[in-house]
C-alpha positions as CSV (number, residue, x, y, z in Angstrom):
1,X,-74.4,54.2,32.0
2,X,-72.9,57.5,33.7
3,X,-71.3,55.3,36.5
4,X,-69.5,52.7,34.2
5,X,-68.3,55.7,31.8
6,X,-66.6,57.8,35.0
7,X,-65.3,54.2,36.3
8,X,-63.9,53.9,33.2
9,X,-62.7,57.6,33.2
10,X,-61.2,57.5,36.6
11,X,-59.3,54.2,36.1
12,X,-58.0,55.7,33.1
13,X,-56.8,58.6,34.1
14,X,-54.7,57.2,36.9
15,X,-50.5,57.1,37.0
16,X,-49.0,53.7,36.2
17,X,-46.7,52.0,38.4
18,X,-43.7,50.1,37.3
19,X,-45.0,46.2,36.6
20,X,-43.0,44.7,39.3
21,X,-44.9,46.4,41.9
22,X,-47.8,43.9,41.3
23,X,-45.7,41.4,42.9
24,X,-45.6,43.6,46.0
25,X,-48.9,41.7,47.8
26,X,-46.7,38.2,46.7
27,X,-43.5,39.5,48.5
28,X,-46.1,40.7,51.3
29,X,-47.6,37.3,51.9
30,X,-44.5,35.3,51.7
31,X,-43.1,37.7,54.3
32,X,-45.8,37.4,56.6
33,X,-46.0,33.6,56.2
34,X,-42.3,33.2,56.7
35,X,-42.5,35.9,60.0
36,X,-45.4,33.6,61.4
37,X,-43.7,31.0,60.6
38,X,-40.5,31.8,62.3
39,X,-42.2,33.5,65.2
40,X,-44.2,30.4,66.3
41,X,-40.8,28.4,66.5
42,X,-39.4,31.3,68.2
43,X,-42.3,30.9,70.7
44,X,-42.0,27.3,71.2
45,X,-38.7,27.4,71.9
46,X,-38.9,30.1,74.7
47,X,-42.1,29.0,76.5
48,X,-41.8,25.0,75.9
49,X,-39.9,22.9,78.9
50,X,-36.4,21.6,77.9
51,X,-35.6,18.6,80.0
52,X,-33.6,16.0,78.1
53,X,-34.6,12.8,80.4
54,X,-33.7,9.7,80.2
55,X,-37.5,8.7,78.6
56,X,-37.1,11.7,76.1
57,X,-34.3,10.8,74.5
58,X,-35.0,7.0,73.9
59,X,-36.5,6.0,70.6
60,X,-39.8,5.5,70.3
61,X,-42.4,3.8,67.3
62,X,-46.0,3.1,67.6
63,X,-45.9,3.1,71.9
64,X,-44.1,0.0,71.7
65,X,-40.8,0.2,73.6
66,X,-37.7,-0.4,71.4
67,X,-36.1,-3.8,71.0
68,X,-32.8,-4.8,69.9
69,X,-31.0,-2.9,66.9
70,X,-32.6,-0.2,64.6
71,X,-29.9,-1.3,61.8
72,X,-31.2,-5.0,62.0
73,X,-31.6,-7.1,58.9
74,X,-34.8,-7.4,56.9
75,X,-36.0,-9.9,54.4
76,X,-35.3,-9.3,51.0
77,X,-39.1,-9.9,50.6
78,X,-40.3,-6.7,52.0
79,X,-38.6,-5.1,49.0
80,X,-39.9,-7.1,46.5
81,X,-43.4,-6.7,47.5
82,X,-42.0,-3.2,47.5
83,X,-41.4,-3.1,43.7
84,X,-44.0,-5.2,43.5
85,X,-46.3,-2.5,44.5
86,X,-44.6,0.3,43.1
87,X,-45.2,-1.6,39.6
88,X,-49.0,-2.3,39.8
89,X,-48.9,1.5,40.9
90,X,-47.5,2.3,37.6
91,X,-49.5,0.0,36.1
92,X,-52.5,2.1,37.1
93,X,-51.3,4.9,36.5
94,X,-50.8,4.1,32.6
95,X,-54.2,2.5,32.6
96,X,-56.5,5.8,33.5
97,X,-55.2,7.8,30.8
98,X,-56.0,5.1,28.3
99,X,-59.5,4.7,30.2
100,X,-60.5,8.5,29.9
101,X,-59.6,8.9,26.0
102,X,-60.7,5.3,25.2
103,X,-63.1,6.4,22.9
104,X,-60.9,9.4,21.2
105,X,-58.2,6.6,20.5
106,X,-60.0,5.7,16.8
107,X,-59.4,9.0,15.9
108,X,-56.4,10.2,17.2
109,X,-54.9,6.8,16.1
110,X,-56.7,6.3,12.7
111,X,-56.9,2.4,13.5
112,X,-60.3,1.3,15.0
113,X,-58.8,-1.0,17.8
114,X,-55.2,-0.6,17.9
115,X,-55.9,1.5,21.3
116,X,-56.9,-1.6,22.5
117,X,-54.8,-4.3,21.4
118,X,-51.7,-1.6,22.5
119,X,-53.7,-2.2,26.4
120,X,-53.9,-5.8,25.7
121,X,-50.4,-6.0,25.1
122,X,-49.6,-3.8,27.8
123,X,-51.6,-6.1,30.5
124,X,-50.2,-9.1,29.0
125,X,-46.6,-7.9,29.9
126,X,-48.4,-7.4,33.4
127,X,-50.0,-10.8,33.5
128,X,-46.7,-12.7,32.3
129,X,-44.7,-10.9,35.2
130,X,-47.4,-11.3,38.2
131,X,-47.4,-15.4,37.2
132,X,-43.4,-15.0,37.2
133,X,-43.5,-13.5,41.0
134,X,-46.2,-16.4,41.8
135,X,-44.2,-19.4,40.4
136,X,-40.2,-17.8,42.0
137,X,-42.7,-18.4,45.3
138,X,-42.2,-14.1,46.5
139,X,-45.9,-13.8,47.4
140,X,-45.8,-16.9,49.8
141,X,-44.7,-16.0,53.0
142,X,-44.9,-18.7,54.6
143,X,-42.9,-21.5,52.6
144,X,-40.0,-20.0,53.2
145,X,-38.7,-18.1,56.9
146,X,-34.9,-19.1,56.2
147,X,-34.3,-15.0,55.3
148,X,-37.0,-13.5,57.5
C-alpha cells in the first residue's frame, strides 16, 4: 500500500506539459521513418552501378522478351469478364454482412423473414444477370475470335 500511495504521490506532484507535447514521440517516429527512408535511397543511389545498356532499358514482363506494340488492341471481352468479376465481388461483399446478422434481422426488422426474401430478391437480380451474360455468348471464348 505505501508504494502505490507515493506512486500516486509522485505522479501527482509532477509539472504538466502543454498537451501537444504528447505528440512529440509521433513527430519523432515519422522523422526517423522518413530519414531512413530517405537515407536508404540516398544509399542506393551512390553505391548502385548506373549503366543505362541497351538490355536495361528495354521492356521487360514475365522474362518473356517483348513483342510487337505495348498500345495493341484488346478484346472487349477481357473487360467484360472484368466487370463481370468486379460484380460478383460486390455481390459478396453485400452477402457477408447479411450472413453475420442473419439471425438479428427478425428483430432489427420486426418482420420474421423479410431479411430473407430482401437476399432472395437480391440473388435473383444476380441470377437474371449471370443467365443474360450466358445467353449474349461473353463467357464463351471460343465461338467467337473475330475481336480477339
Amino acid at each position: 500500500m505505501h508504494f502505490c500511495a507515493a506512486l500516486f504521490q509522485s505522479t501527482a506532484m509532477q509539472t504538466t506539459h502543454p498537451y501537444i507535447w504528447n505528440y512529440l514521440p509521433l513527430l519523432m517516429q515519422i522523422v526517423i521513418a522518413g530519414g531512413m527512408a530517405a537515407g536508404m535511397i540516398a544509399m542506393s543511389w551512390f553505391i548502385g552501378r548506373h549503366r543505362n545498356i541497351k538490355d536495361k532499358l528495354e521492356a521487360y514482363e514475365c522474362g518473356i522478351p517483348a513483342e510487337g506494340d505495348a498500345r495493341g488492341r484488346f478484346s472487349v471481352r477481357f473487360y467484360m469478364v472484368a466487370m463481370l468479376f468486379i460484380l460478383f465481388d460486390v455481390e459478396a461483399v453485400f452477402m457477408m454482412p447479411w450472413a453475420v446478422i442473419y439471425r438479428k434481422l427478425p428483430a432489427i426488422t420486426g418482420s420474421r423473414f423479410f431479411g430473407f426474401w430482401e437476399m432472395l430478391v437480391y440473388l435473383g437480380f444476380v441470377v437474371v444477370g449471370v443467365f443474360y451474360v450466358w445467353k449474349k455468348g461473353i463467357l464463351d471464348w471460343a465461338a467467337d475470335k473475330a475481336d480477339l
